[in-house]
C-alpha positions as a Markdown table, in Angstrom:
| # | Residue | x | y | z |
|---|---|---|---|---|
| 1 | Unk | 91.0 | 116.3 | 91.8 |
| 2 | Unk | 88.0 | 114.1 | 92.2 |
| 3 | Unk | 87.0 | 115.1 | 95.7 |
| 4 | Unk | 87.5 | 111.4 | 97.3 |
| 5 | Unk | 87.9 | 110.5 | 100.5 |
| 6 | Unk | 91.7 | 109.8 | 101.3 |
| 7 | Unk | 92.0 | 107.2 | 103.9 |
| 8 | Unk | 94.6 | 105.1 | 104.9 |
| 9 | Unk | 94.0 | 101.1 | 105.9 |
| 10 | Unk | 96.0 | 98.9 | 108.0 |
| 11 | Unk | 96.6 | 95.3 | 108.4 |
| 12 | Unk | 98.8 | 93.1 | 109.5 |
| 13 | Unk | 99.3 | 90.0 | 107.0 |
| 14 | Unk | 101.8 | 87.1 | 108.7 |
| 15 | Unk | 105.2 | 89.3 | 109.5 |
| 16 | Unk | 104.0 | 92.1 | 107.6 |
| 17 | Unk | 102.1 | 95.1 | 108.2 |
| 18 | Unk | 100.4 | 96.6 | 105.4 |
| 19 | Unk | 99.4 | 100.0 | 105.0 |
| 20 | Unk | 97.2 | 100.6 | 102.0 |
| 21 | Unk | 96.3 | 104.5 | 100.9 |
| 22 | Unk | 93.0 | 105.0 | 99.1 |
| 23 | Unk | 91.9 | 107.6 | 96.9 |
| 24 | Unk | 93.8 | 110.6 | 95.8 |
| 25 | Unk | 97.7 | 110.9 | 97.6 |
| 26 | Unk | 98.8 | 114.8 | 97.3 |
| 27 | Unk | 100.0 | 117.5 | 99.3 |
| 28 | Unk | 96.8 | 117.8 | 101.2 |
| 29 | Unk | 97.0 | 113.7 | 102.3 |
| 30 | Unk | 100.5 | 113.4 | 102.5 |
| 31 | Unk | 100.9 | 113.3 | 106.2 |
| 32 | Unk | 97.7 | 111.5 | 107.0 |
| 33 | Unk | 100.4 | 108.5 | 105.1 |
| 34 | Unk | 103.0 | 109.9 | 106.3 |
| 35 | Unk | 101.9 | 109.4 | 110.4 |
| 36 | Unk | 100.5 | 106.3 | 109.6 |
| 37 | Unk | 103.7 | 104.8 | 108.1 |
| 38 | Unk | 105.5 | 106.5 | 111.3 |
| 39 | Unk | 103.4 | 104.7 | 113.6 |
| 40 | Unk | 104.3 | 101.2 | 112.3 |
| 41 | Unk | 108.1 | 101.3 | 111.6 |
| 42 | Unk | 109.2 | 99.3 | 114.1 |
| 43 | Unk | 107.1 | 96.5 | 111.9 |
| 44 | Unk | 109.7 | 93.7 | 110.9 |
| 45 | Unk | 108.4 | 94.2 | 107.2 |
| 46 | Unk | 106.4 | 97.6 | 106.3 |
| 47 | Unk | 104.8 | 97.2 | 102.9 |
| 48 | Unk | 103.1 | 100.2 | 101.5 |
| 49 | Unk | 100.2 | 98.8 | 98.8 |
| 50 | Unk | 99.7 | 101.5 | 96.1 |
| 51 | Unk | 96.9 | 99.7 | 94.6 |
| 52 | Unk | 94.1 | 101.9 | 96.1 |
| 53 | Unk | 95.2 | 105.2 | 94.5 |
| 54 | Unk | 93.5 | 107.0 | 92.5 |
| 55 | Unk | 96.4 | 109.6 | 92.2 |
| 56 | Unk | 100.0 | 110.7 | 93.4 |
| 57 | Unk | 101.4 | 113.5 | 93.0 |
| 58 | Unk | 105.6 | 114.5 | 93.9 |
| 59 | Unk | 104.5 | 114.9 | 97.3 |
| 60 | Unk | 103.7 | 110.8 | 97.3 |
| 61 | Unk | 107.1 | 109.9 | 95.8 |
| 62 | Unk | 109.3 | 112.1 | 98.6 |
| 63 | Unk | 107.3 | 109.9 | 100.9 |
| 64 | Unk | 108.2 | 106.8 | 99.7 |
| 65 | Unk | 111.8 | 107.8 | 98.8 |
| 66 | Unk | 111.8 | 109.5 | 102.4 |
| 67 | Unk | 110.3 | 105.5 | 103.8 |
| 68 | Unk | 112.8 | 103.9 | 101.6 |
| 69 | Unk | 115.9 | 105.8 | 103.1 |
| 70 | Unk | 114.7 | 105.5 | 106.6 |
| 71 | Unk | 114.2 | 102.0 | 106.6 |
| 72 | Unk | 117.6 | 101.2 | 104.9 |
| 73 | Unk | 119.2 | 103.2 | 107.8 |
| 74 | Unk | 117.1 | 101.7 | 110.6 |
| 75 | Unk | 118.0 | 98.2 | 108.5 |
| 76 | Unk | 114.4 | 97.5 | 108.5 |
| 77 | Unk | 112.2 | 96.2 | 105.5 |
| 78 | Unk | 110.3 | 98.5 | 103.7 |
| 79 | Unk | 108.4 | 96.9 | 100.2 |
| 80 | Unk | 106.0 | 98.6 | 97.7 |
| 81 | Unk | 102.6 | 97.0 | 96.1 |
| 82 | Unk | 103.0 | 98.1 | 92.6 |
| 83 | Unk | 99.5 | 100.9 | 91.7 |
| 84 | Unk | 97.4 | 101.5 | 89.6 |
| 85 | Unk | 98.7 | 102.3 | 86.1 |
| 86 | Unk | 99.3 | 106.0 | 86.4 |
| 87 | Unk | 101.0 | 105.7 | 90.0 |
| 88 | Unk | 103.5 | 103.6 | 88.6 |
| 89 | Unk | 104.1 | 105.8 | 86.0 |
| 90 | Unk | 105.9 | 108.2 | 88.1 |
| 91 | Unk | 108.4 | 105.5 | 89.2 |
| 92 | Unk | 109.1 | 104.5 | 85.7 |
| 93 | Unk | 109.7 | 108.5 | 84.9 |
| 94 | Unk | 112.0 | 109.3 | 87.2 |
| 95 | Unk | 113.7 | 106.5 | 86.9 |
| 96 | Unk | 113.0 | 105.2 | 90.6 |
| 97 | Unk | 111.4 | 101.8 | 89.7 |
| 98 | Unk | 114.3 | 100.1 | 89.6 |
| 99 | Unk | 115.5 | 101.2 | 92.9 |
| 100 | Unk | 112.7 | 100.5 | 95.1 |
| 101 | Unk | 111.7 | 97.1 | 96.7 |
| 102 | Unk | 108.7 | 95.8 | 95.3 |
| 103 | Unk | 106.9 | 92.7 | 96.3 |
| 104 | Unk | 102.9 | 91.5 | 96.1 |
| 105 | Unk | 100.9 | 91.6 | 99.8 |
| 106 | Unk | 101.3 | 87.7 | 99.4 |
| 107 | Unk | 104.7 | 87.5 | 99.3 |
| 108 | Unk | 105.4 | 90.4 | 101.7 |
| 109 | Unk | 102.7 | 88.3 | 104.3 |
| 110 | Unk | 104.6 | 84.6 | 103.8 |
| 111 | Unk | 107.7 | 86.6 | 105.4 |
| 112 | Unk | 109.8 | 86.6 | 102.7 |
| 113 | Unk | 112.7 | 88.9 | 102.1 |
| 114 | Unk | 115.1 | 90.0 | 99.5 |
| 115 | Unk | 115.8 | 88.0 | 96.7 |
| 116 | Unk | 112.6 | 85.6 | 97.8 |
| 117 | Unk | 110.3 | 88.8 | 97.5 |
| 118 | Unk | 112.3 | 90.2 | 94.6 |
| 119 | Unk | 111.4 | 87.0 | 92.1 |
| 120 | Unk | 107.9 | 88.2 | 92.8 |
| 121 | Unk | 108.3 | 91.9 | 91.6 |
| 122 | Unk | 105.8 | 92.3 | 88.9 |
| 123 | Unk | 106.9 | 93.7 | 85.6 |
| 124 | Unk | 106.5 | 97.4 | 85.3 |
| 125 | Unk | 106.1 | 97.8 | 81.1 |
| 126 | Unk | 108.0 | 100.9 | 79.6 |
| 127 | Unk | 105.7 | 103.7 | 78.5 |
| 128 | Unk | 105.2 | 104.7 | 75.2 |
| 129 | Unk | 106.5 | 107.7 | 74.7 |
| 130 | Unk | 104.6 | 111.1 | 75.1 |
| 131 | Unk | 103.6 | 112.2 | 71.3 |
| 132 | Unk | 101.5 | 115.0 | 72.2 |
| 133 | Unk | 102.4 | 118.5 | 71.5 |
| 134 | Unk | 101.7 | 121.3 | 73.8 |
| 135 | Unk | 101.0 | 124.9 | 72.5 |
């Protein structure tokens, strides 16, 4: 990978708490994430905001299927910031897009829940399929 400082950001934005990742999100920076997400789930809305990746790996998407479940036990809120390009590709992959709550830090921040926040998911195009051949 690129070498980039991981860090993880924290804000609070009306209801909200946001907890934005930057740089590359792996097996390495996993739990950095992972203890910062633990430390605000009593928020009445956690939003994860994938824009500041650079990179996620399967490590990335057990955490946020790991948040997901957790907060639908707890029957707290728990809301994605669609990434950059190649993060969201792994959603659209294995198939998980459609399962997870996605919002924009706006709408996450002006308190709104399901269906409000839903009519704000963004679009997530289908991919082109992979043409390339390996050998």
């Amino acid at each position: 990978m690129s070498g980039m400082q991981f860090t993880v950001d924290v804000f609070r934005d009306g209801a909200a708490v946001v907890v934005a990742p930057r740089g590359e999100l792996d097996l390495a920076t996993v739990n950095q994430l992972r203890n910062e997400l633990a430390r605000h789930a009593s928020a009445p809305v956690l939003v994860l905001d994938l824009r500041g990746l650079t990179f996620m790996d399967s490590s990335g998407v057990a955490l946020v299927l790991e948040q997901q479940r957790s907060a639908e036990a707890a029957g707290s809120d728990f809301r994605l910031v669609p990434g950059p390009r190649a993060v969201q590709r792994l959603f659209e992959m294995t198939k998980l897009a459609r399962h997870l709550h996605w919002t924009t830090v706006e709408s996450a921040g002006a308190g709104e829940t399901g269906a409000e926040a839903q009519s704000h998911t963004p679009a997530v195009a289908p991919s082109p399929p992979d043409t390339r051949t390996w050998g």
